[in-house]
N, C-alpha and C positions, 0 to 999 in steps of 0.2 A: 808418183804412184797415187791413184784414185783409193784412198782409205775407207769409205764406204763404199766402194765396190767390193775391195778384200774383205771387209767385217760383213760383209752379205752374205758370202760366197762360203766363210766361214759357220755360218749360224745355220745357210742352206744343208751342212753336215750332219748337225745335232738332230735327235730326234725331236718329236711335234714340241713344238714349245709352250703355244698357245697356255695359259694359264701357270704357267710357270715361272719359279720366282727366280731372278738371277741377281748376283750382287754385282759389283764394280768396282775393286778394290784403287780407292779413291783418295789422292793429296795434294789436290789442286795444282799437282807441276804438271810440264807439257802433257806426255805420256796419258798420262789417265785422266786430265780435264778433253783428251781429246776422243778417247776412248768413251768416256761418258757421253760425251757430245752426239756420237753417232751411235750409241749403245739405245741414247734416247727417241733418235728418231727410229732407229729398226723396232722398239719395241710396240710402235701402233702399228707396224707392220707385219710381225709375228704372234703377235698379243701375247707377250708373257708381262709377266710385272718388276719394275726394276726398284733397287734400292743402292744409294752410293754408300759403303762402309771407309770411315775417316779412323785413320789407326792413333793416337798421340801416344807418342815412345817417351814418357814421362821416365824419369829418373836416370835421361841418359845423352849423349853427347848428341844422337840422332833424333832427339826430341822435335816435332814440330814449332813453331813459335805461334804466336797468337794472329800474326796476320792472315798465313794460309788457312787457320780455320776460321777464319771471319768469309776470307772470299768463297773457301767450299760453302760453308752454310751459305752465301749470297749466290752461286752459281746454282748451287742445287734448288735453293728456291725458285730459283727464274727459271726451272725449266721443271718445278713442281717435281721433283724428284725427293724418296723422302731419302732423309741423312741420316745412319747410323754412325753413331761417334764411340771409340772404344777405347779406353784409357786400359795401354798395356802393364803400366807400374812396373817397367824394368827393374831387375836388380842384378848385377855385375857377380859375372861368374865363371872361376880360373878359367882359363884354355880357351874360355868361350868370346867371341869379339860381340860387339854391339849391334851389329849387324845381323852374326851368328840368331844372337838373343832375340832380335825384332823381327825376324824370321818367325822361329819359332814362335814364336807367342801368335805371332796372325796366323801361321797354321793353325794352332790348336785354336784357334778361335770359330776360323771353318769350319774344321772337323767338326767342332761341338755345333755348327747352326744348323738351321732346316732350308738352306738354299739348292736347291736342283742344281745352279751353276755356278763360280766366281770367278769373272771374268780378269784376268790383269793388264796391265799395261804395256809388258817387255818387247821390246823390238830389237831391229837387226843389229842396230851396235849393243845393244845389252845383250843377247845375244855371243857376239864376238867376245866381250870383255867377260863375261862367263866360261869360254871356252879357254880363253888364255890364263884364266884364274884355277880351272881345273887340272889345266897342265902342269901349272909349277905348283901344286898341291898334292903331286903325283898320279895323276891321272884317275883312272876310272873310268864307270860309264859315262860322268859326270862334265868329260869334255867331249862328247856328241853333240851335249848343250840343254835347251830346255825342250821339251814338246810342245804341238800347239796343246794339244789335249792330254792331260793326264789327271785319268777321274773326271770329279767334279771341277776343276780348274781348267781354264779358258785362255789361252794366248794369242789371240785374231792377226796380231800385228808383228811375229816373227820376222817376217818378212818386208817391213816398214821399217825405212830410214830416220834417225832423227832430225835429217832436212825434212823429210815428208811431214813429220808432225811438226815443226815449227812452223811449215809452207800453210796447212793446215789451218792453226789459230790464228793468222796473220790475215788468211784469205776470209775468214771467219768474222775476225773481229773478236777474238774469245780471248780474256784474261786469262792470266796464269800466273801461278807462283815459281819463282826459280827460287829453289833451293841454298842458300851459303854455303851449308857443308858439303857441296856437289864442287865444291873446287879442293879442298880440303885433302890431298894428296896420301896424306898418311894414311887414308880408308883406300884399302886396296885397290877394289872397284873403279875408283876415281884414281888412281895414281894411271889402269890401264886407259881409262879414258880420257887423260886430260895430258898422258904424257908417254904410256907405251905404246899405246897403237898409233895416235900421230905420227909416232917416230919408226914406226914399223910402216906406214902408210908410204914415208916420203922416199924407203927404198922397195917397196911393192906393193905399187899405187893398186893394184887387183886382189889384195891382199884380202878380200871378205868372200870373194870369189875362192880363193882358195882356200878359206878356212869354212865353208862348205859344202867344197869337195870332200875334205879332212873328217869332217863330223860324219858325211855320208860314208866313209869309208871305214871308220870308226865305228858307227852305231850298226854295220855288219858285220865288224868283227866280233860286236858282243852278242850280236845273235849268233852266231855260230858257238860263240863258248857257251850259251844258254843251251841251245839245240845240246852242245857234246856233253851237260850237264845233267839233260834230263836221261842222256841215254848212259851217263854211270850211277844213276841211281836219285835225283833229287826229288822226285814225286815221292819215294818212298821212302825218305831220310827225312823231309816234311810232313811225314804222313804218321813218323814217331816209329818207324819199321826201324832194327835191325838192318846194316848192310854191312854185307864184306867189301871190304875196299884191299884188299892185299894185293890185287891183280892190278892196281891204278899205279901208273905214274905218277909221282910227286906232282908233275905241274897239274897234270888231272884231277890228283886230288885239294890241293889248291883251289884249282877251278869250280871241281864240285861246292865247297863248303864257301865261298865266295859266292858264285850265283847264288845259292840258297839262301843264304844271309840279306842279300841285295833282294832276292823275289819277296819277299817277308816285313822291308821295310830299316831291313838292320846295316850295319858294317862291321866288319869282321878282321881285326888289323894280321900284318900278314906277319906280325911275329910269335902269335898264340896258334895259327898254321904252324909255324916254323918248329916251336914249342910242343906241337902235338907230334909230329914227324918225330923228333928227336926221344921224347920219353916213350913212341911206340915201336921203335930198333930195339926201346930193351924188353921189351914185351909188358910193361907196367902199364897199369890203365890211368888214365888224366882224366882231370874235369876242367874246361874250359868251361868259364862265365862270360857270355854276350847278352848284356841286356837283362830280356827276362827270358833268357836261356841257357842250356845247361847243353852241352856238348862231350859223349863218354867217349874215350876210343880206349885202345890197346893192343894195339899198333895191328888189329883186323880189321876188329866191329866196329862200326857207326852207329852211332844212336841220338837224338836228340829227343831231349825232356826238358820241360819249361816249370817254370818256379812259379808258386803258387804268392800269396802276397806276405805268406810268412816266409818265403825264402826256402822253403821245403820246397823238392822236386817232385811234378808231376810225370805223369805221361803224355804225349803230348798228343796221342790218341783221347784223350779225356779233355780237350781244350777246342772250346770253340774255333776259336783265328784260324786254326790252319784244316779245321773239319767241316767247311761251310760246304753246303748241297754243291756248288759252283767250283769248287775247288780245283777238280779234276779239269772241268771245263775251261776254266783262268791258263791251267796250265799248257793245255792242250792250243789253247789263243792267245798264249800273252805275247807282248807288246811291249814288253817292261824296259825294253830298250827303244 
């Protein structure tokens, strides 16, 4: 597969770029030295301006070591690209994996920059071992897979093998770091990559063919739950309204309070549903805690109110996040699957 063809065809999507800053989220293994590689030549060709960001997972098993950030700083230089280096200072935390952790922390480190785009690495077998990762995690949207686009974030090479990217730096001449903990079994990721999906490969050699048939068939099923969501009331159960849900079936209403939670950013486990259901047969009102929200029922009305930072509840009519000018608009086009 021609990789700079895909990463063209890609960028040909986004709106003008010219002047705009994109990041490259960057750890000298194959993936995203390759990514960078051709991120650098499109950018005299689109004229925006690039920056590589080096994450080091200090304080944790995923930490980088000292050679791969020798070679990015040495890669990045040789193609005058400047390097952001961000020390996440992990710290371990129950339920949470290291993976989990070094996630989160490089989200929130986007969230907080002033980059238009951030491009990452993930391709078609990452891709796969994320789909099969969301499965035995119990599903969700979350085995559809990743997007190429969501938000500010950039995935060009969905659709790229990781033969293509070894083919790639090899035909190139481009050093790379491989990783040690990438064999390392016990990190889930790697246990489907280095020994599930092999072993799934050797009895359905078509097997990525068919696991995106799966995602396609999937990511319409949750648009249809989304569509049957807004049409029992999630605009206006987001919007901090009063609803009567008495008319909803169980799994509908399930399904409501699910979408809503997932459009918002949150998760919603399905035994505080289960929880709700149960204490509104006796007509008692509950409060269910998600996050930084507050959920009434009584076994009618719906209503969500969000917590203020003292933990007192608001209205959520009074809160920016869910009253932005565009809101109606999000809903009316979202994509969120």
């Amino acid at each position: 597969m021609n990789i700079n063809k895909v990463v063209h065809q890609f960028l040909q999507t986004l709106p003008e770029l010219k002047e705009k800053l994109i990041a490259v989220g960057y750890s000298a293994g194959a993936d995203s030295t390759v990514l960078l590689h051709v991120m650098h030549q499109k950018s005299k060709h689109f004229g925006f301006n690039l920056e590589a960001v080096f994450f080091n997972h200090s304080g944790s098993p995923i930490n980088e070591g000292e050679d791969n950030i020798i070679l990015a700083r040495k890669f990045c230089k040789s193609l005058n690209i400047p390097l952001v280096e961000v020390d996440l200072n992990l710290t371990k935390v129950p339920k949470k994996s290291w993976e989990q952790l070094g996630r989160n922390g490089r989200l929130k480190f986007y969230k907080n920059s002033n980059y238009d785009f951030v491009f990452l690495g993930h391709h078609k077998d990452d891709q796969n071992e994320t789909t099969m990762m969301q499965i035995f995690r119990g599903g969700g949207k979350g085995v559809g897979g990743m997007k190429p686009r969501d938000g500010i974030f950039c995935r060009p090479m969905l659709d790229v093998t990781k033969n293509d990217i070894y083919k790639y730096l090899k035909e190139n001449k481009i050093p790379w770091f491989e990783d040690p903990t990438n064999n390392n079994t016990d990190f889930t990721r790697n246990f489907w990559r280095k020994i599930g999906l092999p072993t799934i490969e050797k009895h359905y050699p078509n097997y990525s063919q068919l696991l995106d048939s799966f995602r396609e068939k999937n990511n319409n099923l949750h648009k249809l739950a989304f569509d049957m969501a807004k049409i029992d009331g999630l605009e206006l159960f987001l919007s901090g309204k009063t609803i009567n849900v008495s008319s909803l079936p169980e799994y509908r209403f399930y399904n409501l309070l699910t979408q809503s939670f997932q459009f918002i950013g949150n998760s919603l486990e399905k035994n505080k549903i289960d929880n709700m259901l149960k204490t509104g047969k006796s007509n008692k009102e509950i409060n269910i805690y998600v996050g930084d929200f507050c959920i009434k029922f009584d076994g009618k009305n719906l209503k969500l109110l969000q917590l203020n930072q003292n933990n007192s509840i608001n209205n959520v009519s009074n809160n920016n996040i869910l009253n932005k000018n565009n809101f109606k608009k999000s809903l009316k086009h979202s994509k969120v699957f």
